[in-house]
DRENROLO-681644 format. One line per 3 residues: number of its first residue (from 0); their letters; for each residue x, y, z of C-alpha. Coordinates in nm, 3 decimals. Layout:
! residues N
NUM	a	X,Y,Z  ...
! end
This chain:
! residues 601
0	xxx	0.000,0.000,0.000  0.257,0.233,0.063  0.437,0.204,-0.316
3	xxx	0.096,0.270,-0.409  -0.096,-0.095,-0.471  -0.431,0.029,-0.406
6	xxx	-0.574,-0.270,-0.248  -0.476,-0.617,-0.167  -0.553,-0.988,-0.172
9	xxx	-0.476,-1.286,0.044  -0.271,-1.545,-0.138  -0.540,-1.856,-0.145
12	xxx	-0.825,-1.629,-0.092  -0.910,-1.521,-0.470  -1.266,-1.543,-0.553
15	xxx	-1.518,-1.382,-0.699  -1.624,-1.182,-0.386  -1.304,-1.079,-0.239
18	xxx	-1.201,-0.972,-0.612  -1.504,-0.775,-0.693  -1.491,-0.578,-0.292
21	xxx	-1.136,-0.494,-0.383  -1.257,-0.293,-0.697  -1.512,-0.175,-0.572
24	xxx	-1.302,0.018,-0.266  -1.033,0.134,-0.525  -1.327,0.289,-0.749
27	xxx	-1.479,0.443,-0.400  -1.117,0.535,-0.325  -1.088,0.691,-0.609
30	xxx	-1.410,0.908,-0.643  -1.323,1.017,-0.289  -0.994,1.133,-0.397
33	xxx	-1.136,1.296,-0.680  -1.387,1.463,-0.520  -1.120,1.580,-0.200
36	xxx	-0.912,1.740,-0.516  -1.216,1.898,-0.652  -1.259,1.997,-0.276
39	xxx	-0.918,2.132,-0.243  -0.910,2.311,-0.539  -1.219,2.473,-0.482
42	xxx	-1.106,2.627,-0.121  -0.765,2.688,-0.280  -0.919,2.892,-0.567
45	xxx	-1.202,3.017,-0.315  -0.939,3.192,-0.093  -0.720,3.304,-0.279
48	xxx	-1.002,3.478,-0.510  -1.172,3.700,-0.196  -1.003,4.017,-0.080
51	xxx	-0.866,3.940,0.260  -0.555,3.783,0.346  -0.588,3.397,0.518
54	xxx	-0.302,3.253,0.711  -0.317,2.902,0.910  -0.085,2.761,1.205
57	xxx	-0.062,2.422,1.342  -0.120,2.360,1.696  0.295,2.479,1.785
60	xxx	0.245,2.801,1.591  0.385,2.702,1.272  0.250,2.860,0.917
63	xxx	0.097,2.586,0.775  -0.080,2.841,0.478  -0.108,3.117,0.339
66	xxx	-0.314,3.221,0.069  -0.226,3.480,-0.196  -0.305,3.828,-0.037
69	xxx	-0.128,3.709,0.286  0.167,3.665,0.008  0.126,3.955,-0.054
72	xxx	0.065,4.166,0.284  0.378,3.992,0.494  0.600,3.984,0.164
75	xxx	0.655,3.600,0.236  0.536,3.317,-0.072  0.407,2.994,0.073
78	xxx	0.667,2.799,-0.001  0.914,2.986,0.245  0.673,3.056,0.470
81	xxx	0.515,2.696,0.581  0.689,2.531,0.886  0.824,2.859,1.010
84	xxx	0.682,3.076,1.360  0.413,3.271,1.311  0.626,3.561,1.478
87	xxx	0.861,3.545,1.198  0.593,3.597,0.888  0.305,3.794,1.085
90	xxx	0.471,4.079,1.310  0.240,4.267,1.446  0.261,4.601,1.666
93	xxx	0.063,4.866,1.870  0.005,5.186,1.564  0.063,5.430,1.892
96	xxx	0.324,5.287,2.080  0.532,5.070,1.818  0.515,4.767,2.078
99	xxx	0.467,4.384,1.979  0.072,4.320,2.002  -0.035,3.996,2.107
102	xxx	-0.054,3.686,1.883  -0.393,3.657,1.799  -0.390,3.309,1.741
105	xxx	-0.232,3.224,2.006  -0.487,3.361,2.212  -0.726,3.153,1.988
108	xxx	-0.591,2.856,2.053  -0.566,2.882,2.437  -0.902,3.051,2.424
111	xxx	-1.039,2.817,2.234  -1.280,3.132,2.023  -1.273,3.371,1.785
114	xxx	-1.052,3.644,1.886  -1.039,4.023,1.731  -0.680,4.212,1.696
117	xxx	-0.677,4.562,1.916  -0.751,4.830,1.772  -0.499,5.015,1.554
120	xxx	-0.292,4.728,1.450  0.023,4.740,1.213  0.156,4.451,1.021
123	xxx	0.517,4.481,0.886  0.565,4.360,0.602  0.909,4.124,0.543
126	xxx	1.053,4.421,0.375  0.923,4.637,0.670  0.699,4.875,0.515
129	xxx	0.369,4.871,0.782  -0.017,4.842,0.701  -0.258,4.919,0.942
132	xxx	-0.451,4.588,0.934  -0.783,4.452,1.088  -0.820,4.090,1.159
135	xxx	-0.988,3.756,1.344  -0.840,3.453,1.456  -1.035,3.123,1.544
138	xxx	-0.923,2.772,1.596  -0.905,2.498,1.374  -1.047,2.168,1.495
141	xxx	-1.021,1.790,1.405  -1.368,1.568,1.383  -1.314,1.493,1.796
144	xxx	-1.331,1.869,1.835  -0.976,1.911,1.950  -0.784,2.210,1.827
147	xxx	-0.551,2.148,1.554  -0.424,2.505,1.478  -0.560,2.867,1.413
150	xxx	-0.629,3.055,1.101  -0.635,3.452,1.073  -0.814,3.633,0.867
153	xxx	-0.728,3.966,0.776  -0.737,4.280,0.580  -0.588,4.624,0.536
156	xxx	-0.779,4.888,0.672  -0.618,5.219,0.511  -0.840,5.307,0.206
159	xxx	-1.116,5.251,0.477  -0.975,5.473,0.732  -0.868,5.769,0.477
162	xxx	-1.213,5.731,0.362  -1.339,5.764,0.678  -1.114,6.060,0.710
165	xxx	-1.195,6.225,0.426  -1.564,6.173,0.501  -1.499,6.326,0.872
168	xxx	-1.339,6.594,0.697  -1.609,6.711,0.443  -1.835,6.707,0.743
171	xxx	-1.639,6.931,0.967  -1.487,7.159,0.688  -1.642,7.440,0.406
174	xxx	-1.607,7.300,0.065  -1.502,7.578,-0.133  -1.257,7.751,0.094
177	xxx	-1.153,7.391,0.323  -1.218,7.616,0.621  -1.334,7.479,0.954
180	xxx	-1.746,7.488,0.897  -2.013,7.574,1.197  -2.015,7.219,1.320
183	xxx	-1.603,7.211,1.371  -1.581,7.633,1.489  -1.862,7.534,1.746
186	xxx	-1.678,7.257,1.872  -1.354,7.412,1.913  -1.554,7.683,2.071
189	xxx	-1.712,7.502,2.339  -1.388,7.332,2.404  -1.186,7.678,2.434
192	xxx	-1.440,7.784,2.665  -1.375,7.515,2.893  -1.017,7.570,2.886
195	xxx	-1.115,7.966,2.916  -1.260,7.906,3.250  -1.026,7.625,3.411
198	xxx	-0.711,7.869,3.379  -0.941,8.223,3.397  -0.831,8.382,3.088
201	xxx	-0.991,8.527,2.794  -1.114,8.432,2.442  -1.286,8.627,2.145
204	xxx	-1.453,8.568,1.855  -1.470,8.804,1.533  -1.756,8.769,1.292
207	xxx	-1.656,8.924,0.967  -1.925,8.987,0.675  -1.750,9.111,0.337
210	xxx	-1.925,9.421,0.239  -2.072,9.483,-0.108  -1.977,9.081,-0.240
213	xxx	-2.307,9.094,-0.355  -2.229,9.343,-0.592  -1.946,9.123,-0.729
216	xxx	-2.094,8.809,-0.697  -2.411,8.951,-0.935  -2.191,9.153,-1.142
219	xxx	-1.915,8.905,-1.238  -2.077,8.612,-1.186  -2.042,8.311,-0.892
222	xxx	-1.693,8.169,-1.013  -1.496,8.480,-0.992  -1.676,8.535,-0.639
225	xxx	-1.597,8.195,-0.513  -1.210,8.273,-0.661  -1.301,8.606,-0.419
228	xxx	-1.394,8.373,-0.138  -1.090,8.158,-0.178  -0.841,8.445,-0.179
231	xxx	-1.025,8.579,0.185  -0.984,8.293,0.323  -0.631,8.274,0.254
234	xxx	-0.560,8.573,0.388  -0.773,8.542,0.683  -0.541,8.226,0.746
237	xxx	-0.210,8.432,0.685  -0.323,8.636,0.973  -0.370,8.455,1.262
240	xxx	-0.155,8.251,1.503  -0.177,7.839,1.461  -0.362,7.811,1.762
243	xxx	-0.652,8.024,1.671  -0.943,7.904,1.379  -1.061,8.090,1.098
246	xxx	-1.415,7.943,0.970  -1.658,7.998,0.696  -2.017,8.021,0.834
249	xxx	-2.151,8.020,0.465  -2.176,8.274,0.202  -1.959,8.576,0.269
252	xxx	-1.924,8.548,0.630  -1.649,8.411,0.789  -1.617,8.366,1.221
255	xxx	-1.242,8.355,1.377  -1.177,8.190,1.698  -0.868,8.340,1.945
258	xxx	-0.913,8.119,2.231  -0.649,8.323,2.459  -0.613,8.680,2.437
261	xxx	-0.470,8.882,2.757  -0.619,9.159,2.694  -0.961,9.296,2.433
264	xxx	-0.690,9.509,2.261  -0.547,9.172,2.136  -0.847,9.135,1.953
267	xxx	-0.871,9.498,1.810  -0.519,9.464,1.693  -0.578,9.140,1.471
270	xxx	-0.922,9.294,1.358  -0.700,9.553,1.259  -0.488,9.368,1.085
273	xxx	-0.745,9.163,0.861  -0.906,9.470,0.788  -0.598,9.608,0.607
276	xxx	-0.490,9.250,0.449  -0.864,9.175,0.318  -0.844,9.533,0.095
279	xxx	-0.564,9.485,-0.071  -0.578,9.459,-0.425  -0.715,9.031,-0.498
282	xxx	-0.569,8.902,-0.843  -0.831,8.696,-0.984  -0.760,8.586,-1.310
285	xxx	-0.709,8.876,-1.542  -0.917,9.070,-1.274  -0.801,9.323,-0.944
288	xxx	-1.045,9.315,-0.710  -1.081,9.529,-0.379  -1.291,9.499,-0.130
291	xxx	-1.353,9.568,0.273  -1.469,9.351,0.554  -1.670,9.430,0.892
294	xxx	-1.581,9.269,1.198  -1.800,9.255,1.491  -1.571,9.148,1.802
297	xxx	-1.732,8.930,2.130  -1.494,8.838,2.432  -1.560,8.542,2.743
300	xxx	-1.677,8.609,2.982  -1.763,8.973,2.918  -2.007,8.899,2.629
303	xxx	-2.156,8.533,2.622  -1.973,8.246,2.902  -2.155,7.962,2.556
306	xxx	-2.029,7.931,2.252  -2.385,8.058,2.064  -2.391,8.379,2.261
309	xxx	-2.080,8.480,2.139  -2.149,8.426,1.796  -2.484,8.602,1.823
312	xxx	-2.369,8.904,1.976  -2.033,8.889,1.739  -2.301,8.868,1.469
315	xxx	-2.455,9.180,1.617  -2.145,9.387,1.649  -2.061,9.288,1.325
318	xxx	-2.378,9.490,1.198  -2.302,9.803,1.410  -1.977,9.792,1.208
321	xxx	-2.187,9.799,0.829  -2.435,10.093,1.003  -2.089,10.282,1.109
324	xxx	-2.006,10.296,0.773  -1.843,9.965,0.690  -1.452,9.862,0.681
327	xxx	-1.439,9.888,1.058  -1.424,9.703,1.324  -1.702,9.689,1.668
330	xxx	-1.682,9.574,2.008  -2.004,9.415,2.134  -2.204,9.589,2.350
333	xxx	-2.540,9.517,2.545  -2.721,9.784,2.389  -2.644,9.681,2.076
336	xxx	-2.885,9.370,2.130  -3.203,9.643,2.096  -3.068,9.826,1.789
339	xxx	-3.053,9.466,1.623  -3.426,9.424,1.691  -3.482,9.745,1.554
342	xxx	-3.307,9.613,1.225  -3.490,9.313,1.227  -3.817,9.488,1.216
345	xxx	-3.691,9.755,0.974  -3.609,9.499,0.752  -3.959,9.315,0.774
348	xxx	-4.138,9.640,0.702  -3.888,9.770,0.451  -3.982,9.454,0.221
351	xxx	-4.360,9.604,0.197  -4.287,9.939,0.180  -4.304,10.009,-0.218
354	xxx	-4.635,9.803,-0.147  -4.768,10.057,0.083  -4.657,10.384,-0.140
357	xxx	-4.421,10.498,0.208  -4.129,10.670,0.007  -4.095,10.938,-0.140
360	xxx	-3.827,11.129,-0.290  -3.677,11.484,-0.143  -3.522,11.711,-0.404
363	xxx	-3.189,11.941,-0.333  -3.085,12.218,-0.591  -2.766,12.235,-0.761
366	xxx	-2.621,12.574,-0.806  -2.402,12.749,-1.028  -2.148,12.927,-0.835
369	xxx	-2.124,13.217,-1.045  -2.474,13.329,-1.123  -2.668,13.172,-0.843
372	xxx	-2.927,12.972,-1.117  -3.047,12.676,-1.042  -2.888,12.431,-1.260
375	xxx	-3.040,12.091,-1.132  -3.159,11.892,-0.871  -3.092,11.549,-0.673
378	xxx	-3.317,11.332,-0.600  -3.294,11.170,-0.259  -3.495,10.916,-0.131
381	xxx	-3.650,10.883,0.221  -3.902,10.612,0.355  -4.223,10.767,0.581
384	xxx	-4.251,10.489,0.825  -4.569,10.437,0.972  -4.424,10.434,1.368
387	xxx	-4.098,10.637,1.298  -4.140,10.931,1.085  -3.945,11.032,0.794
390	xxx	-3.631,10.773,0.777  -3.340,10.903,0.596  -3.122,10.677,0.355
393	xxx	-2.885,10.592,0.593  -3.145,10.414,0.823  -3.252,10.163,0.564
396	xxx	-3.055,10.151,0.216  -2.820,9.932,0.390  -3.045,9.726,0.487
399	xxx	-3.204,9.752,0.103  -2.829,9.620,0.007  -2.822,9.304,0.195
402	xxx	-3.073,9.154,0.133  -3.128,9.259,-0.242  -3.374,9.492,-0.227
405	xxx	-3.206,9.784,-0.401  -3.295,9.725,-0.735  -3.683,9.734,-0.744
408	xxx	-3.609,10.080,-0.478  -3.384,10.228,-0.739  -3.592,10.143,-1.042
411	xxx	-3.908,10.324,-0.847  -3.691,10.635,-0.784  -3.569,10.656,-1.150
414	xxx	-3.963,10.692,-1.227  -4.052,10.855,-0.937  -3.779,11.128,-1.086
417	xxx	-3.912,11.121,-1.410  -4.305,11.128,-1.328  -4.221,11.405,-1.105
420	xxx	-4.000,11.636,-1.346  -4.294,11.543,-1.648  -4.554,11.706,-1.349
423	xxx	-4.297,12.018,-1.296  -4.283,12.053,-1.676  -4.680,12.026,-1.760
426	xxx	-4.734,12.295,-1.463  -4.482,12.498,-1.668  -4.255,12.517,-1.418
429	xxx	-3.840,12.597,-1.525  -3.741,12.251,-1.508  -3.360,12.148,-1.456
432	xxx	-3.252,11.780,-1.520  -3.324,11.540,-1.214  -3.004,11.337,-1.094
435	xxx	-3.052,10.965,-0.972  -2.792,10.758,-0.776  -2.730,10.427,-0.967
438	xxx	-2.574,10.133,-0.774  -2.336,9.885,-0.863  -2.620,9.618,-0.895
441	xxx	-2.870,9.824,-1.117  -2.582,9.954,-1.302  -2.450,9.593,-1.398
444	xxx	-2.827,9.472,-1.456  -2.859,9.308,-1.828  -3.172,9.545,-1.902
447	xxx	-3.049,9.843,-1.735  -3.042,10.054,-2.051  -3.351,9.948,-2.164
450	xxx	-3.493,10.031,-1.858  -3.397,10.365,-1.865  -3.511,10.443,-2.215
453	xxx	-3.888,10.267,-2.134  -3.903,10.514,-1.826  -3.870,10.838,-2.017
456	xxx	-4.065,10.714,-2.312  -4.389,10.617,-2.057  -4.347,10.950,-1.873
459	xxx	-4.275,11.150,-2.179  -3.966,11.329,-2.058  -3.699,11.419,-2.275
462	xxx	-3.375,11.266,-2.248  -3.159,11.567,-2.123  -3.317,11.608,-1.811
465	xxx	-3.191,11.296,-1.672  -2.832,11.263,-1.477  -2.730,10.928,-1.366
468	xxx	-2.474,10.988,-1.063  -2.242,10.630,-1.006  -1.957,10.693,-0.819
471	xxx	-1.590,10.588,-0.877  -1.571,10.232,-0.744  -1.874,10.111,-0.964
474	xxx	-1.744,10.298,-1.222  -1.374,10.128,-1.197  -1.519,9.752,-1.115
477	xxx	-1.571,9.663,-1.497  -1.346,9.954,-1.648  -1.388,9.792,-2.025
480	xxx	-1.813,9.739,-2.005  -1.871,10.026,-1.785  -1.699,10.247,-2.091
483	xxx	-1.935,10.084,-2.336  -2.238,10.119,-2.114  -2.200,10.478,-2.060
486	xxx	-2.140,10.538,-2.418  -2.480,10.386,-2.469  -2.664,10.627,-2.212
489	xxx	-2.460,10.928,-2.364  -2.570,10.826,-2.703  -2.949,10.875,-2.615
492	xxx	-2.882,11.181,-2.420  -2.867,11.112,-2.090  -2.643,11.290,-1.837
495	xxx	-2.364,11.109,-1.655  -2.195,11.232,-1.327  -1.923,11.082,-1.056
498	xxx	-2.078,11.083,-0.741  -1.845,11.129,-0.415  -1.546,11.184,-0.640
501	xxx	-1.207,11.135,-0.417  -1.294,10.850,-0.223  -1.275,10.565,-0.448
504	xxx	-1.046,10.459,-0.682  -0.986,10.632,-1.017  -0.750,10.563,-1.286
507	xxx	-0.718,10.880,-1.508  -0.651,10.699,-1.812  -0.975,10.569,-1.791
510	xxx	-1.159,10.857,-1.648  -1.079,11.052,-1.983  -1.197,10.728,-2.151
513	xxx	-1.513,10.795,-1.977  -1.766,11.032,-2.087  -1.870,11.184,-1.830
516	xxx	-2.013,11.541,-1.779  -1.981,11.618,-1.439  -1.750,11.574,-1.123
519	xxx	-1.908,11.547,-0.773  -1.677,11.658,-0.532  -1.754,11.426,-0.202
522	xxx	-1.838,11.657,0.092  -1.641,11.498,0.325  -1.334,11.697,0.144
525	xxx	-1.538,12.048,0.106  -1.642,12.024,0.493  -1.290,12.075,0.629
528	xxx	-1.110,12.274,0.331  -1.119,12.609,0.561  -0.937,12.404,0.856
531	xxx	-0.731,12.128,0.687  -0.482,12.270,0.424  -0.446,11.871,0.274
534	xxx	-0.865,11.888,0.198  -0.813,12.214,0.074  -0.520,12.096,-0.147
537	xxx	-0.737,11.794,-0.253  -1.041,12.014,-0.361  -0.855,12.276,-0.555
540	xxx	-0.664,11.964,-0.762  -0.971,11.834,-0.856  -1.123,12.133,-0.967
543	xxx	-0.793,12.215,-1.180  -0.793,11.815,-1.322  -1.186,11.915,-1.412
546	xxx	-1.162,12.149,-1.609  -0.857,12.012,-1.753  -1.124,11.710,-1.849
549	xxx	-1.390,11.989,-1.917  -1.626,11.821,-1.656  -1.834,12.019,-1.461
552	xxx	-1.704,11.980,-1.106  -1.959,12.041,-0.852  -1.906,12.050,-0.502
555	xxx	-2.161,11.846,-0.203  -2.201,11.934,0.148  -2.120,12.339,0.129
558	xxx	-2.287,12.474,0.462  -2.090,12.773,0.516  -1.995,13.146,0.344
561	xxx	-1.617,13.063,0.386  -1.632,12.731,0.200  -1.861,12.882,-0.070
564	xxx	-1.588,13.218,-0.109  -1.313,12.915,-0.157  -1.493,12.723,-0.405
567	xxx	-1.553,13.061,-0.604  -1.179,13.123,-0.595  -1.074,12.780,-0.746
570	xxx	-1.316,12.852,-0.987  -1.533,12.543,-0.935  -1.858,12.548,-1.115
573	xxx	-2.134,12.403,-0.922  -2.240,12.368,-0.551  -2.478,12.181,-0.353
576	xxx	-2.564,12.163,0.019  -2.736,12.339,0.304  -2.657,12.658,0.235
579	xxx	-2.851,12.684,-0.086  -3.115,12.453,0.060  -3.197,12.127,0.229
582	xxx	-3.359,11.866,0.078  -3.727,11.927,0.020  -4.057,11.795,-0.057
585	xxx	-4.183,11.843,-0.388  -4.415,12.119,-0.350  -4.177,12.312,-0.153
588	xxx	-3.911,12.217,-0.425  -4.145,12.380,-0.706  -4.208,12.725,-0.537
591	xxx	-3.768,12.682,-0.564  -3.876,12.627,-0.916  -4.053,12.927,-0.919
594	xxx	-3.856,13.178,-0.688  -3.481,13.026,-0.755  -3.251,13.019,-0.472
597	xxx	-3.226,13.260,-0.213  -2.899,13.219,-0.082  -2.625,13.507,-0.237
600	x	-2.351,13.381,-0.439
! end
């Protein structure tokens, strides 16, 4: 039997019977060992076809198999591998302290289960390159039930766990700008807090809203204002120490974390700071982009000891810092709380005033400076609330600006304007073109043009007695389509003016490029030009670059005799302000129709 007879007969014992059992067990024989090969091959094709890596021991810890992504994973091919330790193909160790982990089947055996590896298991490799691995070991038993060996099973976990990463990651971070989101800033938060309070020191928070990205985003479209977004954030990042956490709250508004500042000033210093890295000139694309940010400012304990206080009252500093004018920066403080109420409800009401007919447009004469005529007129708008009187534009267009109501307000005071000059004209009245602030948003509107010319078709008014006032910065966003649009509004007659000239920013080149008519001096130069020799060098360089351009140049905000006498001397050519008249009413602006100006020039 052991050269390989299959089966054997006793010598004197042949017969029929004894002949025909002997074939009969090596055909059984046979199909058996068919059928085990079949078996074999099956499980050997069978393991080495699924994903994880299989490795068996005998009962002393020898390899006794390995299939072929165990091969693969411990670097050793069966062959070498069978009849060696277990320790020497499968090292494992601890992923945080680089210790041997325990053998696994091992503890099988002696356990006599299934046993898991620990977490955050690495297998080196023969070479030793390591793969963090996740595995089972159970024992093998024979048909009495006694163990025989172990086999392993295991697999490597590191597309897994950088998935899982990666998914942890998109949850706790913005996907445009790969900022910390709310869910990550609120965590950190809370956790700085607690630290805040064990060791008695202070934190702040800064809630920063871009101002005007509206404009841009509507103007040049959402790529160039995610580009925008991107190049904040970068520079938000630049300016703060590793410790502290810039985030992106959504949209334009971003929150920063300084969980330990000595003293507020801390804060005010890196609000500071942002403020002058955010305008500086962005390069996106072929485009240079400027643009400010407010920052409202909330410290612990002082303003909030949770971390949604302090980004609520943040949040409401932040909008003390748009209503003081914007590009600034505002401490939180408990007053403020009532003021954003106020806004709240403004902004409620605001949405259903063109419903309910409550504005109404004020007119203020423009003067020549030589002859005292009337040469035109401004036309401001004010809201009569129903609770708080007459509101002036300050109380409410910034409020129209974020949340996108300026358009259908600027499109009723262009025909507001124009119904109301067509009245002045029909009573026969002397009437002098109306001037209309444009913003950046009606300005950039596809149908702007058109809308103009439909207005002063409906209402009959004649083309001429229209000025459109834009000032510098929505002038200089779009240099190239700005020139073409205004050459289309010149074409059909239509006036064009800077508004608050000298506090934008101009390029020459293009302002020559431009065709403009008039120069609006901004008031905030004419009110000090009798006590600050730099305003007063200011205003008489733009009067000399004016008529240089042979644009009008008039001058806002004159209030006084002595700034009137100065603007004479420098020879500029119109004025407008308080001392030739406040903004009035219509009626009372007719009988100035009627009378002309009082006021000696």
């Amino acid at each position: 039997m052991l050269r390989g007879a299959q089966d054997y007969l006793l010598e004197g014992h042949l017969d029929s019977y004894s002949f025909a059992r002997a074939i009969r067990n090596i055909i059984e024989r046979e199909i058996a060992r068919q059928e085990l090969f079949i078996e074999k091959e099956r499980a050997q094709v069978t393991l080495n076809s699924i994903g994880d890596a299989v490795l068996s021991t005998d009962i002393s810890g020898n390899v006794t198999y390995l299939n072929v992504v165990a091969e693969h994973m411990t670097g050793w091919p069966q062959k070498e591998a069978v009849g060696h330790p277990l320790s020497d193909v499968f090292q494992i160790i601890d992923g945080t302290t680089h210790k041997p982990s325990p053998d696994p089947m091992k503890l099988a055996v002696q356990q006599n289960r299934t046993v898991g590896l620990k977490a955050n298991c690495i297998l080196v490799r023969r070479d030793g390159y390591e793969c963090a691995i996740e595995d089972s070991a159970a024992p093998i038993h024979d048909r009495d039930g006694r163990v025989t060996g172990a086999v392993i099973v295991f697999h490597d976990v590191r597309m897994a766990q950088a998935t899982v990463f990666e998914m942890t990651h998109l949850a706790q971070h913005d996907v445009l700008t790969d900022l910390p989101n709310r869910l990550l800033l609120s965590d950190r938060l809370t956790q700085a807090i607690s630290l805040a309070r064990r060791n008695h020191h202070q934190l702040a928070v800064l809630f920063l809203d871009l101002d005007n990205f509206k404009h841009i985003n509507d103007s040049l479209g959402h790529s160039v204002g995610d580009k925008l977004l991107q190049s904040v954030a970068d520079r938000l990042s630049a300016c703060v120490r590793e410790s502290d956490t810039v985030s992106r709250q959504g949209g334009d508004e971003f929150v920063i974390l300084l969980p330990e500042v000595t003293h507020s000033a801390d804060a005010a210093i890196s609000a500071a700071k942002i403020i002058a890295e955010v305008k500086k000139v962005h390069s996106i694309g072929e485009r240079r982009l400027r643009i400010t940010v407010s920052i409202g400012v909330s410290t612990y304990p002082d303003n909030g000891e949770d971390a949604d206080t302090l980004i609520k009252n943040a949040d409401t500093a932040m909008y003390h810092a748009k209503q003081s004018g914007r590009d600034n920066c505002q401490f939180f403080r408990p007053d403020m709380g009532l003021n954003v109420v106020e806004r709240q409800s403004l902004e409620g009401q605001l949405r259903y005033a063109l419903e309910r007919q409550e504005l109404l447009l004020h007119y203020q004469p423009k003067v020549n400076l030589k002859t005292g005529a009337m040469t035109g007129v401004e036309a401001l708008v004010r809201w009569q609330h129903p609770e708080r009187g007459l509101l002036l534009p300050g109380e409410f267009l910034t409020i129209a600006e974020d949340t996108g109501m300026i358009p259908a307000i600027g499109q009723w005071v262009l025909h507001e304007a124009c119904r109301q000059t067509r009245e002045w004209l029909d009573a026969g009245l002397p009437a002098v073109p109306v001037a209309v602030n444009i913003s950046s948003l009606e300005f950039r509107s596809e149908h702007f043009l058109e809308g103009v010319q439909v207005a002063l078709k409906n209402i009959r008014v004649d083309f001429r007695y229209l000025e459109l006032e834009l000032t510098e910065t929505v002038l200089m966003r779009h240099a190239e389509s700005t020139a073409y649009a205004l050459r289309q509004l010149k074409a059909i007659g239509v006036r064009l003016a800077v508004d608050d000239f000298g506090t934008g920013y101009s390029s020459l080149s293009y302002l020559t490029r431009f065709p403009i008519d008039a120069l609006k001096l901004d008031q905030s130069f004419v009110h000090d030009i009798i006590a600050k020799s730099d305003d007063a060098i200011v205003v008489s360089a733009v009067i000399s670059m004016g008529k240089s351009l042979r644009h009008r140049v008039i001058a806002e905000g004159v209030e006084t005799i002595e700034q009137l006498a100065f603007l004479q001397a420098h020879g500029c050519d119109e004025g407008q302000g308080y001392y030739f008249s406040r903004p009035v009413g219509a009626k009372q602006f007719a009988k100035l129709l009627e009378t002309g100006i009082s006021a000696p020039v």
